[in-house]
Each structure stands twice: as structure tokens, then as C-alpha cells.
N, C-alpha and C positions, 0 to 999 in steps of 0.2 A: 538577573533580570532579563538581560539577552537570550537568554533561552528561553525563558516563559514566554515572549513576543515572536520568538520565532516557533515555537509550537503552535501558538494563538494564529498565526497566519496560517498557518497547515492547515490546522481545523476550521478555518472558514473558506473554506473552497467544499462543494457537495461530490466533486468525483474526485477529488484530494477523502474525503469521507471512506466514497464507496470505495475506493481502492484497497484502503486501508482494512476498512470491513471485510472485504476479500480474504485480504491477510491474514484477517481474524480467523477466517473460517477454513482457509484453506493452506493455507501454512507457510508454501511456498509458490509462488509464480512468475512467467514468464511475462513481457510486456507482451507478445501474440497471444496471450491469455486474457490478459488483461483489458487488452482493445476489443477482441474476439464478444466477450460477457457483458464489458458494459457499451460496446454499440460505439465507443471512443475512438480518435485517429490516431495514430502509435506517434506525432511527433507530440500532442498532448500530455497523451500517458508519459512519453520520455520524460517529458519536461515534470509534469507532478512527479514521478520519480524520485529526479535530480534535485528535487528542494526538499522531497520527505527524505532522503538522504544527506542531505547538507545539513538539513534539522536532525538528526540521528535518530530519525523514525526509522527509517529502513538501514537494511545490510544486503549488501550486493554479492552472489558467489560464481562463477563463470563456469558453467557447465559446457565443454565441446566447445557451440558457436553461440550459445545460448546465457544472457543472464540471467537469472534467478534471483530474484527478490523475497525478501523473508521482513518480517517487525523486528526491532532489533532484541537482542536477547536481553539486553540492560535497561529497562528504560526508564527514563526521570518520572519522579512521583508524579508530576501533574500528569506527564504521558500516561500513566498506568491508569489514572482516573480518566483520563476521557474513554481510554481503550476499554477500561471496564463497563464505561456508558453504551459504547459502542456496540459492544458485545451485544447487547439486547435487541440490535436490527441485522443480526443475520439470518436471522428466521426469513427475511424481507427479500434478502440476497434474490437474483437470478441464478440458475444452474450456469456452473463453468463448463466453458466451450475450450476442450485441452486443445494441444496442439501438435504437434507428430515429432516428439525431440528423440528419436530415434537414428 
């Protein structure tokens, strides 16, 4: 039951959403990515992060100086229904603004 309410709280946030929707469509990103696209302040972004992570929505992997965010590779049935809801607004998406992780 505690994971069905903590997903439930994930998904009622709208740049908790778009974030996510991101993910859908783009695989993997950085939080300068992330703030960059949806016009977000990165102690924001951090924070939805750190709870779509706590909720085992995301997987974190540390590239150089860089984290890197991905959807997790496992995810609970209800996760997989809303993601699959999801899926149908990345058409809507804005264009991703990369960032120079060179």
C-alpha cells in the first residue's frame, strides 16, 4: 500500500509529470538538461528528483561530474500504467536543450 501512495504523490505534481515525460522520450538526462527544457530552477528539479528516486521511479548513474537520470528499469505495475498513459504526451514535449558534458 505504501508504494501505491507514494507513486500517487509523484504523479500529482505537473513538472514531477513533465520530468518524467522527458525520461520517456529521451532516455537519459542530466539535471542541466532538465532545467535548461522546462524553463525549471535546478534546486527544484533536484528536489523532484530526489523523491522520484526515493519513490523508485528514477535510477541515478554519475558520469565524470555529472548525474544522469534514467526511469528505472524495473518498475511496479501501477508505475508502468501511468508511464504507459504518459507516453502519449511526448508528442507535446519541448525540444531538449543538451548541455556540454564533454
Amino acid at each position: 500500500m505504501n508504494t501505491l501512495i507514494q507513486l500517487s504523490k509523484i504523479f500529482s505534481d505537473k513538472n514531477r509529470l513533465l520530468i518524467i515525460t522527458l525520461l520517456l522520450r529521451d532516455k537519459a538526462l542530466c539535471v542541466c538538461e532538465i532545467c535548461d527544457t522546462l524553463e525549471l530552477s535546478q534546486p527544484l528539479v533536484s528536489r523532484h528528483l530526489k523523491q522520484m528516486k526515493e519513490a523508485g521511479v528514477l535510477e541515478a548513474a554519475k558520469e565524470k561530474k555529472w548525474v544522469i537520470y534514467t526511469l528505472t528499469t524495473m518498475p511496479h505495475p501501477f508505475l508502468q500504467t501511468l508511464l504507459n498513459e504518459l507516453q502519449k504526451e511526448v508528442s507535446n514535449l519541448p525540444t531538449i536543450i543538451t548541455c556540454n558534458k564533454n
